[in-house]
Structure formats: C-alpha cells, structure tokens
N, C-alpha and C positions, 0 to 999 in steps of 0.2 A: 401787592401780592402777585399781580400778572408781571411785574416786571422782576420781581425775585424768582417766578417760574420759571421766565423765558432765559435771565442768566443759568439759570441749572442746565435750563434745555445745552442752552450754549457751550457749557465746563462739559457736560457731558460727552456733545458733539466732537468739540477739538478734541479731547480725551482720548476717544478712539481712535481718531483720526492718525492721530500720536498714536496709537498703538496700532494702529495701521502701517503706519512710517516706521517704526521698530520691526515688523515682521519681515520688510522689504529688507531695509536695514541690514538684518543680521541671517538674514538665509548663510550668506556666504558661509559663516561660518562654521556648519555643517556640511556644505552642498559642493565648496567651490573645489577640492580635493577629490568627492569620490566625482566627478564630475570630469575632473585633469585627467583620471587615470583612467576611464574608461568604465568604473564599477557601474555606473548609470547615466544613464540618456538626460538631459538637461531636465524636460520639465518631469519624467517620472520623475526626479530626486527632490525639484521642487514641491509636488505635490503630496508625495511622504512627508519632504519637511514639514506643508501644513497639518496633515493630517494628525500629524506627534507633536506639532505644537497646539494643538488643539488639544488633545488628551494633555498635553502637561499641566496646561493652566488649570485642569480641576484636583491634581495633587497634592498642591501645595499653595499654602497663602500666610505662610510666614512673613514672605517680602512686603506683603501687600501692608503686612502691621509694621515694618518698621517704619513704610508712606505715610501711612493714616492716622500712624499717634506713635511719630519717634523724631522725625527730623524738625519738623514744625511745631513749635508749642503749641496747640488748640486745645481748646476746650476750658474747665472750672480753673486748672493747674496752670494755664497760660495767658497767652493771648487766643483772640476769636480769630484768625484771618480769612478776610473775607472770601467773597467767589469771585470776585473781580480780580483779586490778587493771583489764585490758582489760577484762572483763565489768560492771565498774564504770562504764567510761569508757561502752561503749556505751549504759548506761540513762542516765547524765547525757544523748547524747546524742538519744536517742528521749523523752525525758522534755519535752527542749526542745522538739524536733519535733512531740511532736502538743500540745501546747499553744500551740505559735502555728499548728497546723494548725486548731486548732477556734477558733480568732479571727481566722482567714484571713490570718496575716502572712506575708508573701515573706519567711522570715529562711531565712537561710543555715544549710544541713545539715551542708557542708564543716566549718564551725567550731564548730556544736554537738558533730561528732566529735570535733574537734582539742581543743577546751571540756573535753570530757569526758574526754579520756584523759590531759590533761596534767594537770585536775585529782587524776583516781585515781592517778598516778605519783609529783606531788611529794607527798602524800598518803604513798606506799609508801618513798620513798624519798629526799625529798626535793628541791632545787630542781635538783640537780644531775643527777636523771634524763633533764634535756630536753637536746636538742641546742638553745642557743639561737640557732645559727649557722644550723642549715638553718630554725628555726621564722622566722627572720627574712628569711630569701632564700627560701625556697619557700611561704612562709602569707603572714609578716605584709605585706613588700614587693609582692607582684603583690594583695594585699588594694587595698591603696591604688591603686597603678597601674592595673590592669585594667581598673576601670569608668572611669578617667579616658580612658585608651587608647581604649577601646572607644565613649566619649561622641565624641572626638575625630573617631575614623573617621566614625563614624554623623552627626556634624556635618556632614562635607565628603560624606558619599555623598547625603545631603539636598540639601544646595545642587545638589549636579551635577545629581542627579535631577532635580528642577524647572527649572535650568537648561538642562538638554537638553529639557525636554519643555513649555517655553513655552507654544509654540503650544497649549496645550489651556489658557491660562491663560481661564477665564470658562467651559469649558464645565461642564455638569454631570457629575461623572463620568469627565469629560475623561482622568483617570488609573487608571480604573479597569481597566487589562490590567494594576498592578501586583499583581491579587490572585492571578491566576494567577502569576507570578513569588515571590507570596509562599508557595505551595507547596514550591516550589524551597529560598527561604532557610529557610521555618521546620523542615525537613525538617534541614536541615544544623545548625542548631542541636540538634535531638533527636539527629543522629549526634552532635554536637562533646561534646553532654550526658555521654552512653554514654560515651566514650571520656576522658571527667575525672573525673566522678563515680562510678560502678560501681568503678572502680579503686581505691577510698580503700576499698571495704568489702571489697576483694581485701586490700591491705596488711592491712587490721586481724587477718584472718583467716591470713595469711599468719606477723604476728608470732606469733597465739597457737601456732602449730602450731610455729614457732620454740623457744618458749619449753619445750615438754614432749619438745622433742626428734623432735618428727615432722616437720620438715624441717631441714634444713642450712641454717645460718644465711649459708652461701657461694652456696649457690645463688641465683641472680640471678631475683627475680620468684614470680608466685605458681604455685601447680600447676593443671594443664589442669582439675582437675575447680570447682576453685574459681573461675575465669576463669567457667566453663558456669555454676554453683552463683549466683555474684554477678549474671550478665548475665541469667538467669531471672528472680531478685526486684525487680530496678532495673527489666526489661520490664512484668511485672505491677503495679507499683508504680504508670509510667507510666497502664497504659491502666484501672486506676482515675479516673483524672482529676484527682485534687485540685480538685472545684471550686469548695472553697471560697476557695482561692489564686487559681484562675483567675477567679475574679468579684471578688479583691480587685485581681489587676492589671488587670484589664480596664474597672473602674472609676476606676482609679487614675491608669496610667502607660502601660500597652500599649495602651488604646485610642486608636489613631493612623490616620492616612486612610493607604492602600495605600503609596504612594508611600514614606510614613516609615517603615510597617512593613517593607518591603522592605529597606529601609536599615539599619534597627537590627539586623535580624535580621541580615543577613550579615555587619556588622560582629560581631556577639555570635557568632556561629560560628567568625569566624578569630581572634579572640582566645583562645578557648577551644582551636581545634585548634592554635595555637602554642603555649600553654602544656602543654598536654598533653602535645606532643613535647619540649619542656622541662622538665617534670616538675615543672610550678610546681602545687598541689594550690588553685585558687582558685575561687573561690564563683560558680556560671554566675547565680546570685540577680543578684548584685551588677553582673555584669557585664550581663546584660540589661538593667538597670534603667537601669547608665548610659549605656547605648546609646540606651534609646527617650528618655533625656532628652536626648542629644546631637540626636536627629533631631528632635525639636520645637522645639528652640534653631535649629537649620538650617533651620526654615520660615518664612518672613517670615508675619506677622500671628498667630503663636503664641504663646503662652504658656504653662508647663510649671504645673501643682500644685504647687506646692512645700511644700503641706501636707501632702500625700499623700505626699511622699518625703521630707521630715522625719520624720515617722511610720514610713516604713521604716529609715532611713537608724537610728535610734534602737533598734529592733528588731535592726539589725548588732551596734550596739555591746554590746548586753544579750547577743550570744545564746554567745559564748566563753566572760564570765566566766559568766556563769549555769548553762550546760551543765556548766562547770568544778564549781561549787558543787555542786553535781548528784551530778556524778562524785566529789568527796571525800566527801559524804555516803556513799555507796554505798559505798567504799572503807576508809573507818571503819567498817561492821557485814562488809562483808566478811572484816575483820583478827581478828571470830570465832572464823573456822574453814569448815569445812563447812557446820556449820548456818548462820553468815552470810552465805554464799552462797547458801541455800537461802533465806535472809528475802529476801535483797536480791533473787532472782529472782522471788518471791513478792509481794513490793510493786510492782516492776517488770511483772507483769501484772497484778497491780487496777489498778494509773495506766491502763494500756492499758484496759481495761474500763472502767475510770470516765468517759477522756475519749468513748471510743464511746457510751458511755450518754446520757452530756452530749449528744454533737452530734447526737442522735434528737429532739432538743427543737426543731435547726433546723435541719432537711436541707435538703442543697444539692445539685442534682445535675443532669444536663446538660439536663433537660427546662426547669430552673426560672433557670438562669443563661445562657444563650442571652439574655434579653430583658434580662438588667441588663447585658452585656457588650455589647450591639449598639445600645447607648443610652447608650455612656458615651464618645461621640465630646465629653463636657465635658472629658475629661482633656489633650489637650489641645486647648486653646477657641481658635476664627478669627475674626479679626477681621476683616469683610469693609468691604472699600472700597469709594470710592464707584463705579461706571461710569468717570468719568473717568479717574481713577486706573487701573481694570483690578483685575478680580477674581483674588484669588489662590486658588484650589482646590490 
C-alpha cells in the first residue's frame, strides 16, 4: 500500500510539473505579439497571461474527459493501465518539452503528452490499449484542421481590418489604436489557453487516481482539488515567461504590425474556446502559429517566413512520435518493478537538471528579449509602394 501511495504521490508530482512546463511552453502564444508591438511591457503581459490562465482552467473540463476516459482504454470496458505506465508517459512527455524549451521550439505540449502516454501504453499492453477512434476525432483530426481554420479566420479578419480602416492607409502609425485592442484579444487567448490545456494534466491525473481506485471510473471529470492543484502550476508555469519560446516567435511568426496581431489573436482564441467546449484536446502552439500566418497572407505587400514555419511545422511532426519513444523507454525499466520506477524518476530529474544547467550557458529573460522581439517586425516583411500607388501600413 505505501509503495502504491508513493507512486501516486509521484504521477501526481510529474503531472504538474508537465503542466508546469506547458504554462512556460505556450505563454508565447498569447504574449509574444502584444509584447512585439508595444501593447505591453514583458512581464505585465506575462503575469495577465497567468492570471487568465488561471481563471480558464475552472471553465471547462471537457478536455480533461477525453484524457481520463477516451484515449486510453481504462477501466471494466478495457484495459487497467497501470500508474507506472502514466508516469512513464508523463516524462516522455516533459523530456520533449524542455528540450525544445532550451532550443526555443514552439512544439506542441498537447502531443508530447498524448506522444508519451500512448507510447508507455502500447509499450504495456499493446496496440490495442488506444482508443484509435477518439485518438483520431479529438487529437489527430482538429490537429490538421485547427490551424487551417484558424489561418482561415485570421485571413479574412485581416483583410476587413484594413479594409475598414483605409483611410489611415500612408500614415505612420495610422493603425496603431490596434494595440490597445490587442490587450483585449491576447488576454482571451491566455483565458482560451487555461480552459484547453490545464485540462489535459487534469485527465492525466484524473486517470491515475482511476486506476488505484481513488476515484470512480463513472464519475464524470476530475475532483475539485485537482481542477485548483492543475490551474496553480499551468498559472505559475505562465508567468515564468518561457522567453526563450517567446523570442523564438517573436522573431519568427508573431512579430506582426497591430492590426494583424489583433487578428490572429482573436481568431486563435475562438478556435480554442470552441474546441474546448467540444472536447477537441488541440495544440494552442499550432493554432496560433496558423493564425498569425493566416493574418500576414491577409495583408497586401506581405510576406510570411516560410523558413521559420518550416522549422516549426517539423518540430510538430517530431514531437508525438519522439515524446512516444520517450515514453516506451521509460515504460521498459518501469516493467522492473518498484526500483524501475525509482530509476525512471531518478533519470527523469537529472534530464530536468541537466537541461537547467545547460540553459545557464544562455539565458534568456524578459530584460534581454524585449529588444530581439521588438525588432523582428522582418517576420513578416512590407513591401512598400511607390506614393502613387498609396502606402500600405
């Protein structure tokens, strides 16, 4: 019994830990835009992000049900899998996470989870542990969709943008009451964040308590203390900053003139808060990313990087199976015993120490990334016309 407590203690510990690493993670994707253009000072915008990711995570807990009883077969209707296997999954997935945190890659936390626990599973139990039905209606499908959706919107809220707002076409600046409005949208992205992401380290935690019999596998959702427990580490997670994320979109893909930012953002926000209330579990990474390329494609004399989102776009696809690989390693010394559990958490904190050690060789932090994010108005580059023609700002 004390060695099935102390595993819980332990799924629970990484758990957060992992939603710790998700809140760093994905600030960018609200923050690193009003941040480019001046709407707000680095850590004010961090510190909103946490506080609206805080409030999201007690919104919604659709996500948290398709974790806790939709990917994995548990329960009477499946397989049992164990807490050894989850606690597997979560260091594949934190293993992913801070190594493209210490290389600054926007990859996706969502799938480094899903990466990791599906690898520990077929690992346990083999292929027939997954549900491949919800893995492909609530992961793989709004994977694909989502950013296209969301490029889509942030296209046509572009164009109107500019289109309504003409008359400033030549001045300097001419657009610049969008940064005040981009308060507004990037705010709602940090709530939309809260309310999709915080929820996936609720299921995970949710399953393990499942599994040893500390909740009822009928019960719908996760328990109140764990809702407070997840929305704690995903807020402090946030107003760390990640800024080494945020100096890589800010250089990348999010540094956009107001106008776009306004754009992307509020599309990236209601895509997220419909899927959330559809319990679609998808990557805010991906869908921001294709938002602020939708709003660059919507501004006549633009041009998107497309090196810079090749390079991410590549980082997606690496970060499922990799996190998976991850998670079977881990799930192979787990199948020890107790002392395998004790290795596997034991290697799962030198990684963590090692990568911190590593990125003391190049810190990044909101004093030193402010000047590379507010100078990286090249991501997407204007072509300006001649007078005749009429300047486009």
């Amino acid at each position: 019994m004390e060695e099935v407590t102390l595993l819980i203690v332990l799924v629970i510990a990484l758990a957060l830990f992992f939603d710790f690493t998700n809140g760093f993670h994905d600030t960018a994707n609200a923050m690193a835009t009003p941040i480019a253009t001046g709407a707000m000072k680095p850590k004010v915008a961090v510190t909103l992000a946490a506080i609206l990711n805080l409030v999201g995570a007690f919104l919604s807990t659709e996500v948290a049900k398709t974790i806790s009883s939709g990917i994995i077969r548990e329960g009477d209707s499946g397989i049992l899998i164990s807490p050894e296997l989850i606690l597997a999954g979560l260091i594949g997935a934190i293993v992913w996470n801070m190594v493209t945190w210490l290389y600054g890659l926007p990859s996706s936390s969502s799938h480094a989870l899903f990466g990791g626990l599906i690898g520990a599973a077929i690992v346990g139990f083999g292929v027939n542990a997954i549900d491949y039905g919800v893995l492909l209606s609530k992961v793989i499908f709004p994977a694909l969709l989502a950013p296209v959706t969301a490029g889509l919107v942030a296209f046509a809220a572009t164009k109107m943008a500019y289109s309504i707002t003409r008359r400033y076409d030549g001045r300097p600046d001419g657009r610049s009451g969008f940064r005040y409005a981009q308060i507004f949208s990037s705010s709602l992205v940090a709530l939309a964040h809260g309310t999709n992401d915080a929820q996936k380290t609720m299921g995970v935690i949710t399953l393990a308590l499942v599994t040893v019999g500390m909740q009822d596998a009928a019960q719908e959702g996760p328990q109140l203390w764990v809702v407070i427990a997840c929305a704690l580490a995903i807020a402090l997670g946030t107003y760390m900053g990640g800024w080494r994320i945020i100096k890589t979109l800010g250089t990348g893909l999010t540094a956009v003139k107001p106008a776009q930012g306004f754009a992307a953002e509020t599309s990236t926000a209601a895509t997220i808060l419909a899927s959330s209330h559809l319990g679609f579990a998808l990557s805010t990474t991906q869908v921001a990313s294709g938002s602020v390329i939708g709003s660059g494609l919507g501004r006549r004399g633009s041009s998107v990087r497309w090196g810079t989102a090749g390079r991410i776009g590549v980082g997606w696809l690496l970060t499922l199976p990799a996190a998976a690989i991850v998670g079977a390693a881990a799930a192979f010394i787990a199948h020890l015993g107790f002392w395998g559990v004790m290795l596997d958490a034991a290697l799962g904190l030198g990684f963590i120490i090692f990568i911190f050690l590593r990125s003391l060789r190049d810190q990044v932090g909101h004093e030193t990334v402010v000047n590379e994010v507010a100078a990286s108005a090249d991501a997407v580059k204007i072509t300006r016309p001649s007078k005749r023609s009429g300047t486009v700002r």
